[in-house]
MIFINU-381211 format. One record per atom (N, C-alpha, C): atom name; x, y, z. Coordinates in steps of 0.05 Angstrom, whole numbers. Example, Ala and Ser with C-alpha at 12.3 -4.5 7.8 and 13.67 -1.06 7.14 Angstrom:
residues 2
atom = N	xx = 264	yy = -114	zz = 156 .
atom = CA	xx = 246	yy = -90	zz = 156 .
atom = C	xx = 264	yy = -66	zz = 156 .
atom = N	xx = 257	yy = -45	zz = 142 .
atom = CA	xx = 273	yy = -21	zz = 143 .
atom = C	xx = 258	yy = 1	zz = 157 .
This chain:
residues 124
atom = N	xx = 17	yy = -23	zz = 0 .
atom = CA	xx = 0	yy = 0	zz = 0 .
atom = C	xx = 18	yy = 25	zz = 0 .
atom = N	xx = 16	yy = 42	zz = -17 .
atom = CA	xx = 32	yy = 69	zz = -18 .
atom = C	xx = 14	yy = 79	zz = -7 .
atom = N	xx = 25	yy = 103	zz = 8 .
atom = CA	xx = 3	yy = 130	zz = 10 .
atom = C	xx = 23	yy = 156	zz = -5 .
atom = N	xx = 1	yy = 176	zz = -15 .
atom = CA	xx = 15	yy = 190	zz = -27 .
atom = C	xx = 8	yy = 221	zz = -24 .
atom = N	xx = 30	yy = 233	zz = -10 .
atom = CA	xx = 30	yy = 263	zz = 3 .
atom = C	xx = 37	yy = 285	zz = -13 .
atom = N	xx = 20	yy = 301	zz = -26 .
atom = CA	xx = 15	yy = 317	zz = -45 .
atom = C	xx = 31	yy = 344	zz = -35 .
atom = N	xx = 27	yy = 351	zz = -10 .
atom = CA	xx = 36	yy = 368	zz = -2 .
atom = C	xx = 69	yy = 368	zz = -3 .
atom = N	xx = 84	yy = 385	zz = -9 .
atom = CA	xx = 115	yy = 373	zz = 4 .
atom = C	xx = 126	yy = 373	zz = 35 .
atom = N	xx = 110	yy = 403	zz = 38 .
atom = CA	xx = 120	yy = 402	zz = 67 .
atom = C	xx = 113	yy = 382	zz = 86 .
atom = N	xx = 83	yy = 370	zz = 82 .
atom = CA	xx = 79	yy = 350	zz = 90 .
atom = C	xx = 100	yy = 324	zz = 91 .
atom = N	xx = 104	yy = 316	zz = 68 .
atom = CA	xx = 123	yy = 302	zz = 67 .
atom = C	xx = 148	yy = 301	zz = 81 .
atom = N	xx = 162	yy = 316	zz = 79 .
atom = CA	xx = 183	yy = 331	zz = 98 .
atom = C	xx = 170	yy = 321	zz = 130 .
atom = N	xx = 156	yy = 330	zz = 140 .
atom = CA	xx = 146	yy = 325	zz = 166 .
atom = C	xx = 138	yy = 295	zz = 172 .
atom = N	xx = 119	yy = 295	zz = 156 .
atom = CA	xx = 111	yy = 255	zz = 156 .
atom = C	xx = 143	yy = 247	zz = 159 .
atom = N	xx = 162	yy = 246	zz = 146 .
atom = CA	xx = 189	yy = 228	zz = 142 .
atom = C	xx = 205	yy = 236	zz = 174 .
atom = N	xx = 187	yy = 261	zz = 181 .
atom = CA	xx = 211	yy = 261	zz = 202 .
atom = C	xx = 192	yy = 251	zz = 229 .
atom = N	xx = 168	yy = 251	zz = 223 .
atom = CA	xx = 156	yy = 229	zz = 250 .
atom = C	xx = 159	yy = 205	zz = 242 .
atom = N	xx = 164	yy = 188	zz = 221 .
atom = CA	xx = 167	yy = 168	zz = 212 .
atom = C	xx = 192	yy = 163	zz = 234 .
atom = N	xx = 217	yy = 179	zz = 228 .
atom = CA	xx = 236	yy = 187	zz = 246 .
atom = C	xx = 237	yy = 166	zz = 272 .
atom = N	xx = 221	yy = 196	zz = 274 .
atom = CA	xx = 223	yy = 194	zz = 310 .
atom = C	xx = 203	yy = 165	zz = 322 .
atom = N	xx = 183	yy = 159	zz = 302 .
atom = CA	xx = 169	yy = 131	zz = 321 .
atom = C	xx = 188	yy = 113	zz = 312 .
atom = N	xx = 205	yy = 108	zz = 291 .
atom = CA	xx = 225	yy = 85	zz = 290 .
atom = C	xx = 248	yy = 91	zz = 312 .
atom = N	xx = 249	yy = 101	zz = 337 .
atom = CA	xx = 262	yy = 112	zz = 352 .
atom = C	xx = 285	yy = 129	zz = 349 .
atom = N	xx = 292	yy = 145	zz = 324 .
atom = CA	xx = 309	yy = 163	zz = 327 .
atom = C	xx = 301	yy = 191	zz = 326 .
atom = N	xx = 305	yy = 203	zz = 351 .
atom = CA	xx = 291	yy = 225	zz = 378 .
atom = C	xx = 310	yy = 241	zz = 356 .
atom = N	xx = 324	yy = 252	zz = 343 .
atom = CA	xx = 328	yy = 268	zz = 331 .
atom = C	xx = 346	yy = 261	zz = 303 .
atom = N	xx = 330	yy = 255	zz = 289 .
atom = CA	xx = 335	yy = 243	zz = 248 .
atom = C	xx = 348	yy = 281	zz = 241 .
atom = N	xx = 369	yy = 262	zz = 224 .
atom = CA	xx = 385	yy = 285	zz = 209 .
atom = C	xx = 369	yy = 289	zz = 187 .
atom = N	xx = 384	yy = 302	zz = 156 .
atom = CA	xx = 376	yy = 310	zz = 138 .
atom = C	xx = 382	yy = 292	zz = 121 .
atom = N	xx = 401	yy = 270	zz = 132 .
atom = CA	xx = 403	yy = 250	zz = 114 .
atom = C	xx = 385	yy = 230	zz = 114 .
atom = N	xx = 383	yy = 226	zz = 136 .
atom = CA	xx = 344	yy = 209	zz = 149 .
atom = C	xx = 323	yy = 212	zz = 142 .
atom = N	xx = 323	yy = 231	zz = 134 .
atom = CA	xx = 295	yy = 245	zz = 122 .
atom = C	xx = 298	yy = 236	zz = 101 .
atom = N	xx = 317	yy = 247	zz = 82 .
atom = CA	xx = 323	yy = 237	zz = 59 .
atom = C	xx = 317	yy = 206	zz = 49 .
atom = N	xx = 338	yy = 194	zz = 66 .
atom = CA	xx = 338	yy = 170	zz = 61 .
atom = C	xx = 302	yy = 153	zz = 73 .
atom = N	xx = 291	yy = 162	zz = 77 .
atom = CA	xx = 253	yy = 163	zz = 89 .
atom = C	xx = 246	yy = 160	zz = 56 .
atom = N	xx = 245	yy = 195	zz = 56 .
atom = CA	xx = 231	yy = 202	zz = 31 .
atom = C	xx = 240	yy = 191	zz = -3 .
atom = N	xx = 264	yy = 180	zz = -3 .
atom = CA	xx = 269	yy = 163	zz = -22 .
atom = C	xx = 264	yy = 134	zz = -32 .
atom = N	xx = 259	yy = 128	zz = -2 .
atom = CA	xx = 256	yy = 99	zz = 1 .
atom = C	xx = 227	yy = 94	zz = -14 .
atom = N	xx = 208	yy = 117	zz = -8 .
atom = CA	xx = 192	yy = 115	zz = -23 .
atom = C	xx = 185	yy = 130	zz = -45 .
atom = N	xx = 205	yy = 137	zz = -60 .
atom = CA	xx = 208	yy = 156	zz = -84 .
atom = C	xx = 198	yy = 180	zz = -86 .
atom = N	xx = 197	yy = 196	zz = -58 .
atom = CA	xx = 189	yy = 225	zz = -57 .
atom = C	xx = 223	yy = 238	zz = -60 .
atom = N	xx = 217	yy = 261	zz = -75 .
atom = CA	xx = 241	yy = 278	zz = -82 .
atom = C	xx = 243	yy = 290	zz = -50 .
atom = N	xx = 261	yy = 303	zz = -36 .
atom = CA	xx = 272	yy = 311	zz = -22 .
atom = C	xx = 281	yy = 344	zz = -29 .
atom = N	xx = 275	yy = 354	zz = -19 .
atom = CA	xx = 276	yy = 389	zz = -17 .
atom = C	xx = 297	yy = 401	zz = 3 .
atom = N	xx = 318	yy = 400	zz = 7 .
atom = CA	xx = 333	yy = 411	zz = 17 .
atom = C	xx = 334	yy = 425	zz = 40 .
atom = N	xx = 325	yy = 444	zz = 24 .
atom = CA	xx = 313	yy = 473	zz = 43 .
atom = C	xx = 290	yy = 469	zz = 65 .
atom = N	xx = 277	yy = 456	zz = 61 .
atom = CA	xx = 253	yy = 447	zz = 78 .
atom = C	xx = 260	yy = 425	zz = 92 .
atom = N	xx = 270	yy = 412	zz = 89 .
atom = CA	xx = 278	yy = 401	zz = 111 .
atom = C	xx = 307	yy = 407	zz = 133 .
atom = N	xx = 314	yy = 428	zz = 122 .
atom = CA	xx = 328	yy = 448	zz = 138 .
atom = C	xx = 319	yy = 460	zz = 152 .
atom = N	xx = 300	yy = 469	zz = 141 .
atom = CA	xx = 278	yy = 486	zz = 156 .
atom = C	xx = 259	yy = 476	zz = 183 .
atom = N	xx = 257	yy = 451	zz = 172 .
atom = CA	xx = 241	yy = 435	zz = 196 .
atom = C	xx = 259	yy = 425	zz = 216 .
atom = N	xx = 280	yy = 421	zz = 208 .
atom = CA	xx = 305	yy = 411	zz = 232 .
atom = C	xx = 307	yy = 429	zz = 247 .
atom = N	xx = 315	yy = 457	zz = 230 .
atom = CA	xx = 319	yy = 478	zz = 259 .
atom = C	xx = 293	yy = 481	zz = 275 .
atom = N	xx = 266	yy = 482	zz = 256 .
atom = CA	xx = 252	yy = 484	zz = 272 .
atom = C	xx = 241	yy = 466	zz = 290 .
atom = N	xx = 255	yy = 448	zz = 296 .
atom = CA	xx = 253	yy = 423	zz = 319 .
atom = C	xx = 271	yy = 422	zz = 338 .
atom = N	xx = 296	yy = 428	zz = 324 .
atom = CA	xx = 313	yy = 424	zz = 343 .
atom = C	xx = 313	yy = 433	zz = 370 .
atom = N	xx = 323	yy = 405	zz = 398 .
atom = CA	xx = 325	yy = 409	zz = 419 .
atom = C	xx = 298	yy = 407	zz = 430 .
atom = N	xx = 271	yy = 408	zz = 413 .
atom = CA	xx = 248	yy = 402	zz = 420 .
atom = C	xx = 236	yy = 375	zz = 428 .
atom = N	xx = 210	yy = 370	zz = 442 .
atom = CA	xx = 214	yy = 342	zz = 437 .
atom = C	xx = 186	yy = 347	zz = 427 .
atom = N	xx = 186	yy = 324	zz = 410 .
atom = CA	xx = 163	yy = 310	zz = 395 .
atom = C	xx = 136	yy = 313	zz = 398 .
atom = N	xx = 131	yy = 295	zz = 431 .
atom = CA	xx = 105	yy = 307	zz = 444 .
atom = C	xx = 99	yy = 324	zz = 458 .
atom = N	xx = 113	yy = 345	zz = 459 .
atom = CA	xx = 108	yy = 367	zz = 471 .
atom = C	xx = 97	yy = 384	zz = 445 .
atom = N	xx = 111	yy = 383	zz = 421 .
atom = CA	xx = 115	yy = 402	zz = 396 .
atom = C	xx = 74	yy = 386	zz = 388 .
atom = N	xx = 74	yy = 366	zz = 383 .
atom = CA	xx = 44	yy = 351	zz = 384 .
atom = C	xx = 18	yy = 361	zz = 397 .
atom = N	xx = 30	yy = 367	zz = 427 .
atom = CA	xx = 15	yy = 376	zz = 441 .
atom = C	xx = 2	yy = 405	zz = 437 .
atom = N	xx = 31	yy = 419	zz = 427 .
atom = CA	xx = 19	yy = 448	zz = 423 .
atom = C	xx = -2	yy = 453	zz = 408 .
atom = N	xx = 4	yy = 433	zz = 383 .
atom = CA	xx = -6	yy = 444	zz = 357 .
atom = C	xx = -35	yy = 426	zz = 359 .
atom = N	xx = -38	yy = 412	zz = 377 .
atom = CA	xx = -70	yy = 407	zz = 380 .
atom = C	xx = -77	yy = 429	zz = 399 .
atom = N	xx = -70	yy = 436	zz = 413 .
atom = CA	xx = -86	yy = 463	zz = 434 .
atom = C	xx = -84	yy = 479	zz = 412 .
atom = N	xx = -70	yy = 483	zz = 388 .
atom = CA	xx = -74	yy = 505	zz = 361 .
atom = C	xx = -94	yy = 507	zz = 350 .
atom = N	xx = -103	yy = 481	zz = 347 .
atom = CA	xx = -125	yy = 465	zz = 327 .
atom = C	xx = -150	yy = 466	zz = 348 .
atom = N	xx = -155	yy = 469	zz = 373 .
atom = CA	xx = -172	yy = 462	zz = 381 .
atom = C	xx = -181	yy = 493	zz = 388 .
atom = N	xx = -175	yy = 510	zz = 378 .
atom = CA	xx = -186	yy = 543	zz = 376 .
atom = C	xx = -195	yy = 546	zz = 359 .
atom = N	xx = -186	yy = 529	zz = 325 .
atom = CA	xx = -204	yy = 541	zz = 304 .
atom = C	xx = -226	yy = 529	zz = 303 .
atom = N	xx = -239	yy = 539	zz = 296 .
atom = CA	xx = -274	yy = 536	zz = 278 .
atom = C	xx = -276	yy = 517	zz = 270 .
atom = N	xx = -285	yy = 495	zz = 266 .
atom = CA	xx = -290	yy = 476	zz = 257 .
atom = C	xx = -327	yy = 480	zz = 240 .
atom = N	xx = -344	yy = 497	zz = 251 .
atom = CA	xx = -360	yy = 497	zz = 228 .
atom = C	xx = -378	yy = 477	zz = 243 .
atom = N	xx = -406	yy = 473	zz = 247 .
atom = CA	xx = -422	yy = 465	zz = 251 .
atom = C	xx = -421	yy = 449	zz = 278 .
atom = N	xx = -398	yy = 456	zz = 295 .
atom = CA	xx = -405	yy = 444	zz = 323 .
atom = C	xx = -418	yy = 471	zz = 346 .
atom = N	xx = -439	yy = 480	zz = 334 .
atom = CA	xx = -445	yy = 500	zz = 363 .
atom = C	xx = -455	yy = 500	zz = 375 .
atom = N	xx = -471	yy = 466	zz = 367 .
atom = CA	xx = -503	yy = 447	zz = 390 .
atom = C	xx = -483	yy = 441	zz = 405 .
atom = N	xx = -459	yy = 432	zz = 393 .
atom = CA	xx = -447	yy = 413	zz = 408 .
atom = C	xx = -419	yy = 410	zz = 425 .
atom = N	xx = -422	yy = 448	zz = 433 .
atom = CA	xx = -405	yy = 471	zz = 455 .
atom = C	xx = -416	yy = 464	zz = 481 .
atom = N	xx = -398	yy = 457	zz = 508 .
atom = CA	xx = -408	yy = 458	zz = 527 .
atom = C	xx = -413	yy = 482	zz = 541 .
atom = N	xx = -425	yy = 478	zz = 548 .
atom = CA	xx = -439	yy = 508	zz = 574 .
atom = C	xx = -428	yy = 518	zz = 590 .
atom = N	xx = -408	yy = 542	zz = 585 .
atom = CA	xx = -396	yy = 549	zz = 617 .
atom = C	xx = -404	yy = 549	zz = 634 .
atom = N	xx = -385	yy = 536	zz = 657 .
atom = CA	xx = -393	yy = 534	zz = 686 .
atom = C	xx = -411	yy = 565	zz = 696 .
atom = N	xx = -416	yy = 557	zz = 723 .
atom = CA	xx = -436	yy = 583	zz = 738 .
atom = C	xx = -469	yy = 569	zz = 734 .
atom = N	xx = -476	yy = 595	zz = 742 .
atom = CA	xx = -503	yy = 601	zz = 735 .
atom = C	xx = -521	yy = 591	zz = 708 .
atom = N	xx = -508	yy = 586	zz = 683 .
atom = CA	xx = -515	yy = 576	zz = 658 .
atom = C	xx = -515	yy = 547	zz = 654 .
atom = N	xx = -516	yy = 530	zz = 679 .
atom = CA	xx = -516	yy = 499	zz = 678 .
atom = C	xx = -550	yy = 493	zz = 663 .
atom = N	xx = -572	yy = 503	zz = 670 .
atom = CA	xx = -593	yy = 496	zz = 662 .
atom = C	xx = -597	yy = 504	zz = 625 .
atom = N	xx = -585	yy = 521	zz = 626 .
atom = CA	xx = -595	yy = 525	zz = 597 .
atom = C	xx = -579	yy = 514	zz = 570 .
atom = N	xx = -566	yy = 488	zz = 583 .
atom = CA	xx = -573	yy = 472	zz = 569 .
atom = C	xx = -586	yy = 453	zz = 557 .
atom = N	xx = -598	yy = 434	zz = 580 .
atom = CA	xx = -625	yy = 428	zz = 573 .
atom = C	xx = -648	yy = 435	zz = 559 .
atom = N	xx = -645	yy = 458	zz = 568 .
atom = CA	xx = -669	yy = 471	zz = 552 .
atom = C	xx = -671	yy = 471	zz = 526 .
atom = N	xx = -646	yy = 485	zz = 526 .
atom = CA	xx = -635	yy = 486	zz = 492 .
atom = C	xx = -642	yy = 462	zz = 481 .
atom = N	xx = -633	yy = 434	zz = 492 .
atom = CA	xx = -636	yy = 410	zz = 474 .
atom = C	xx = -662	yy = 399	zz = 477 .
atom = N	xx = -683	yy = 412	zz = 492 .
atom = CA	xx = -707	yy = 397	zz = 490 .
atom = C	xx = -720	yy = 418	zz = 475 .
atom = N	xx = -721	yy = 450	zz = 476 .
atom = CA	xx = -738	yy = 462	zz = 454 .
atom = C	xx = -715	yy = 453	zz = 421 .
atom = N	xx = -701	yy = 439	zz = 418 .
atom = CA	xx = -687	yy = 431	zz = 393 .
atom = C	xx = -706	yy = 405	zz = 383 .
atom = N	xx = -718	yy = 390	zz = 407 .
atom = CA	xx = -725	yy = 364	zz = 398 .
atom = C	xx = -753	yy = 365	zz = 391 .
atom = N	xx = -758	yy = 390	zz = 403 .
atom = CA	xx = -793	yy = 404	zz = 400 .
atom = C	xx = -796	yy = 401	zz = 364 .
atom = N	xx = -771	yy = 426	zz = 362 .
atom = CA	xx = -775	yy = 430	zz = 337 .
atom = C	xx = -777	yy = 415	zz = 316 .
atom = N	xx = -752	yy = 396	zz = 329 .
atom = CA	xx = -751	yy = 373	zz = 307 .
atom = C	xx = -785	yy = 355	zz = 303 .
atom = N	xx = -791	yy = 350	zz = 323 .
atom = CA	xx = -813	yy = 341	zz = 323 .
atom = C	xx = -835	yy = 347	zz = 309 .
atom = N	xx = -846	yy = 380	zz = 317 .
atom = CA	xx = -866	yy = 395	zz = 301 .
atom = C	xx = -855	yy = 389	zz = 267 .
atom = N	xx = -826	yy = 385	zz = 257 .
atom = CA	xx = -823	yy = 380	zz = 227 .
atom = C	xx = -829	yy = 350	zz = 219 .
atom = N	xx = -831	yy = 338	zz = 238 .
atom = CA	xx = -834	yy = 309	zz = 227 .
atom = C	xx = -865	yy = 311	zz = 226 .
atom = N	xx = -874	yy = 320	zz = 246 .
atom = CA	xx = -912	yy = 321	zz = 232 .
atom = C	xx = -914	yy = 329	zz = 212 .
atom = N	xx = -907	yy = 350	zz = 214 .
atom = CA	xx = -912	yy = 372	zz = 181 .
atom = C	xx = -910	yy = 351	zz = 160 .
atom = N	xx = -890	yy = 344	zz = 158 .
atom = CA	xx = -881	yy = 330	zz = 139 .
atom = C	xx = -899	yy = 299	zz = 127 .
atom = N	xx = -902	yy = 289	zz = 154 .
atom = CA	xx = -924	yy = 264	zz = 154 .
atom = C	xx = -955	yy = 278	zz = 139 .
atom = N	xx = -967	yy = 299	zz = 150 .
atom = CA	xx = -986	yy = 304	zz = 151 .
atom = C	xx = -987	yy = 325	zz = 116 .
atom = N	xx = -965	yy = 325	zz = 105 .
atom = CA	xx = -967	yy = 333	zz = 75 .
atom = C	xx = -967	yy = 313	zz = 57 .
atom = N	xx = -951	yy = 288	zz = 67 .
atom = CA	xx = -953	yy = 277	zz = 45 .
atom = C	xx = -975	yy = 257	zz = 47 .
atom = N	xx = -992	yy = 248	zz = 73 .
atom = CA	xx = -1019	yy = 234	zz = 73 .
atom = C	xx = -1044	yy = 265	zz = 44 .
atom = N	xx = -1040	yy = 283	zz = 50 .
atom = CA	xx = -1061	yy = 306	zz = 37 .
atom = C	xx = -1082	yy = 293	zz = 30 .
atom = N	xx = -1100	yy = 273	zz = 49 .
atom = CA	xx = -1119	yy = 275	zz = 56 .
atom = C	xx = -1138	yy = 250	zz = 43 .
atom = N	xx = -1117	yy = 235	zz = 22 .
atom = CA	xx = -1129	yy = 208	zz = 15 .
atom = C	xx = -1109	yy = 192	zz = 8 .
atom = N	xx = -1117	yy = 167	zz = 3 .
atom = CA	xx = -1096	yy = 148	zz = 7 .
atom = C	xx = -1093	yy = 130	zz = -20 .
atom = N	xx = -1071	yy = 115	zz = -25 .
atom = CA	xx = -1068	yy = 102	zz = -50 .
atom = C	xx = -1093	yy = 85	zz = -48 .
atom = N	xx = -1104	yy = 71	zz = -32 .
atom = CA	xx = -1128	yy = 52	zz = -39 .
atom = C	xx = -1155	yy = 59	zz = -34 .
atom = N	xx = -1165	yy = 80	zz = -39 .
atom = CA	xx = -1189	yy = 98	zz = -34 .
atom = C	xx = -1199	yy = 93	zz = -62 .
């Protein structure tokens, strides 16, 4: 099974966690290299210069860790049912929220039943 990383920088990075879970806590530029050739990705020089310094002396899961507390500030787009309720005083109104949600849903499932019966039936 190949997988195949369109991105380069990506690449560069994939080869160098490849790296580090085959246990070498800090892969040179020849490592990378020798990663990204093994499976016939070209190798960029510069970028993976780039990513060395910007690792270096770092460790792995810490650098991981950041960049999900990064990821977990942006937007993701349609989770705002599914935000918890700041602590305090605002513990109830969540409930509420999710039972006038199920109201609604409800009142549309009649509607909906009650248009497409319109008042006679296939065997009448």
């Amino acid at each position: 099974m190949r997988v195949q990383v369109s991105n380069p920088k990506m690449k560069v990075v994939a080869a160098y966690l490849l790296a580090v879970l085959g246990g070498n806590t800090t892969p040179s530029a020849e490592d990378l290299k020798n990663i990204l050739g093994s499976v016939g990705a070209e190798a960029d020089d510069d970028r993976i210069e780039l990513l060395l310094s910007e690792v270096k002396g770092k460790d792995i899961t810490e650098l991981i860790a950041a960049g999900r507390e990064k990821l977990s500030s942006v937007p993701s787009g349609g989770g705002a049912i599914a935000v918890a309720a700041p602590g305090g005083g605002a513990g109830g109104a969540a409930p509420e929220a999710a039972a006038a949600e199920s109201k609604k849903e409800e009142k549309v499932e009649e509607k909906e039943e009650s248009d497409d019966d319109m008042g006679f039936s296939l065997f009448d």
